[in-house]
N, C-alpha and C positions, 0 to 999 in steps of 0.2 A: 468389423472383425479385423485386429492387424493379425498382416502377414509376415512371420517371421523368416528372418533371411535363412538360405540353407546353411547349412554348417561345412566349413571346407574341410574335403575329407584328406586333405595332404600332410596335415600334420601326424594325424593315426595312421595315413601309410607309411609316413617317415620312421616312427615308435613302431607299428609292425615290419619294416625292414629292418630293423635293428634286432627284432628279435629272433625273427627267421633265420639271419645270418648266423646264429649261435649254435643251428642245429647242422651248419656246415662247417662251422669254426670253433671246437670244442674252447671255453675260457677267451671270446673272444674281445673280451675288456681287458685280460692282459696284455695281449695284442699290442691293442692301441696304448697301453702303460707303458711298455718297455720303446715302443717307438718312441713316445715322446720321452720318458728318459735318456734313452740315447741321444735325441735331438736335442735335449736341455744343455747334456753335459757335454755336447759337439760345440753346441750354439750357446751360450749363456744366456746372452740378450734377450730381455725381455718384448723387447719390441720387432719381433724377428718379422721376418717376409717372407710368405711360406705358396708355393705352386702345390696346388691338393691335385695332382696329375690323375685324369679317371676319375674322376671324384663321387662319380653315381650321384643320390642323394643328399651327399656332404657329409662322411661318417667323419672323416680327418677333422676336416673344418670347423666344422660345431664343437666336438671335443676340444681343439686345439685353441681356438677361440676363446672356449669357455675358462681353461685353464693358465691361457697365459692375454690377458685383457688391454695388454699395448699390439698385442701382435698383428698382422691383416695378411689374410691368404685371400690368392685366386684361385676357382675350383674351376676346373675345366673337363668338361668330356662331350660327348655327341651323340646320348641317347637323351631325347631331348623328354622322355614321363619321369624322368630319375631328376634331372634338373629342374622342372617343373613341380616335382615333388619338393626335392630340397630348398627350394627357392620358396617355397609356401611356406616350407616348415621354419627355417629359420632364418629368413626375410636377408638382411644386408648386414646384419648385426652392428646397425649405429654407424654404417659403411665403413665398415672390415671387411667388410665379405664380399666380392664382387663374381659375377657367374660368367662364363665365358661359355659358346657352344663352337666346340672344333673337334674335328674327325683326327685321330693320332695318325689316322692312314694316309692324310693328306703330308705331303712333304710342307705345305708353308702353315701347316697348322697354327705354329708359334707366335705366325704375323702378327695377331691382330692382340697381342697380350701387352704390348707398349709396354713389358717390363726386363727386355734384356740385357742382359748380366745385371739385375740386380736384385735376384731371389735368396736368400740366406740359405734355404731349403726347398726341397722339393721331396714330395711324400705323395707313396701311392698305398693304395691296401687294397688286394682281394679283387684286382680288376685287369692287370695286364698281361696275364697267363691269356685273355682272349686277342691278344697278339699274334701272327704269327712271327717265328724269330727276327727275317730281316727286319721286318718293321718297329719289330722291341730295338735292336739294337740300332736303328733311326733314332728313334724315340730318347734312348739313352744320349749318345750322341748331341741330339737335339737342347735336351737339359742340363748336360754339361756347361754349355755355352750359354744357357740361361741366367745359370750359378754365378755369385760372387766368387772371389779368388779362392775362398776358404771353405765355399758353399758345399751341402753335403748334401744327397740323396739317400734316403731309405725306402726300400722298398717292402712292403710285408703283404707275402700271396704264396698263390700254392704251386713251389718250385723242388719238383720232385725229382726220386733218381732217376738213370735211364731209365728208358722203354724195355720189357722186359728183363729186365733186373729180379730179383730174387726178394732185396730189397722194396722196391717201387710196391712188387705182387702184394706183400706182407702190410709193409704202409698203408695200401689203396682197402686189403680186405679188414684192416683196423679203423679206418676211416668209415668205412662203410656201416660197422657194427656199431661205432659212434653214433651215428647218422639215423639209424636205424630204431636206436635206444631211444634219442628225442623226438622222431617222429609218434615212437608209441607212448610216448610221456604227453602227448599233445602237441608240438611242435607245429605250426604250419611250415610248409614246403614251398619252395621254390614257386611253383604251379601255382601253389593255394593264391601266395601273394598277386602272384597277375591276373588270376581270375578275378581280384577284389578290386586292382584296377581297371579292368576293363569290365567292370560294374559301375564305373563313375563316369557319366554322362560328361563330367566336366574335363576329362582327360582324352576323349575319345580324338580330338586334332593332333596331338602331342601321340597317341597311339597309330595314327595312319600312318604319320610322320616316320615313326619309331619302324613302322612294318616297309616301309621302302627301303630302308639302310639295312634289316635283317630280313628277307622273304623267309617264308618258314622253310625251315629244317638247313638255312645257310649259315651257321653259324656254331660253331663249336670250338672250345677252349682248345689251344696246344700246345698249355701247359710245358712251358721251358723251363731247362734243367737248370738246379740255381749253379752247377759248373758252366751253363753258358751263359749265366747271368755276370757271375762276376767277372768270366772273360768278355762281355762285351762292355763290363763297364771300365772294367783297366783297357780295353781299346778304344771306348769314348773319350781318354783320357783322365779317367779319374787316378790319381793318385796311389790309393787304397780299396780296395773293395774284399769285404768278407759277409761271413753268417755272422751276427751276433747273437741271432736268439731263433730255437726252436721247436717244433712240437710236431712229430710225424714227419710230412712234407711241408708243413705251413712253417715259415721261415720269413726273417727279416732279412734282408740284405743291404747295405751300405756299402753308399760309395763315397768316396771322401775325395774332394775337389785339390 
């Protein structure tokens, strides 16, 4: 009788996080559109050098990859089932793609990237809202000095009004009803998805791993106002910093070197 190999189940979770995130990110393929338009028309160059800062699973990566075929990004973050995932799903891409594991909370995170100042870009999406501010505004800082002279940041997450705002109230209960609508359409949930990985025997090192750096119930987004976004990136030194593009609170922010 042969025995056939098991099927690795990284690729389906990479295609099921992609789709999950849609029921938190109403349209979120234009998202990723207008980031990389902006980036195109920042950046011309075809053969850019892109830091996919947080990079989860590689949503940046794989798109930006795909769509511009000189280019090579580093994806970096420090949940090591999301890289694990990403890294199954779409290998090194012909080595473009290289994985890096660093904690942004560590100050010499940066060390071990052997690529300073010579990033064209640096893009994060949907991941450093679980910052607390001083550490974002490290983090900025950080990437500043990564960048080429003309290097640009964009950031695209959920950078809402103040806390108790009137505003924020209205956004968060529009969001919600969003949210709400694709879960009854079918949607999986946040939850659904980790219940499916922690159904895979082959992730469970990568999950111990992963519950040391969050214990349950440590961990929660704090969600920075994109007003202290863009003042922490005109204090990292960028040049420019605004909103280009928006939806609710989900916002792209740019910082221009």
């Amino acid at each position: 009788m042969t025995t056939l190999d098991p099927i690795d189940p990284r690729p389906d979770l990479y295609r099921r996080w992609d789709v999950q995130q849609t029921a938190y990110i109403a349209d979120r393929d234009r998202v990723y559109e207008v980031l990389f338009e902006v980036l195109t028309h920042l950046r011309p160059a075809e053969d850019l050098v892109v830091l996919d800062l947080a990079c989860g699973p590689g949503a940046i990566s794989g798109r930006l990859l795909e769509r511009l075929p000189s280019a090579r990004a580093v994806a970096v973050d420090v949940d090591p089932v999301l890289l694990a995932i990403g890294e199954g799903a779409l290998g090194d891409f012909d080595g473009r793609l290289r994985w890096v594991r660093a904690d942004l909370r560590d100050p010499g995170w940066a060390d071990g990237l052997g690529e300073d100042g010579s990033f064209d870009a640096v893009l994060s999406s949907t991941a450093l809202h679980w910052l607390e501010p001083s550490v974002l505004a490290a983090t900025y800082r950080r990437a500043f000095r990564l960048l080429r002279p003309d290097g640009v940041l964009l950031n695209a997450d959920y950078l809402p009004h103040d806390q108790g705002s009137r505003l924020r109230s209205a956004c968060d209960a529009l969001a919600l009803r969003r949210r709400t609508k694709a879960f009854e359409g079918g949607a999986e949930s946040w939850e659904q998805w980790w219940e499916a990985v922690r159904a895979e025997p082959g992730l469970a090192d990568a999950l111990a791993l992963r519950e040391t750096l969050w214990p349950e119930g440590s961990r929660d987004w704090t969600g920075a106002s994109h007003r202290f976004t863009e003042a922490a990136l005109l204090d990292a030194g960028f040049a420019e910093a605004g909103v280009v593009w928006q939806d609710l609170q989900e916002r792209i922010v740019v910082g221009l070197r």
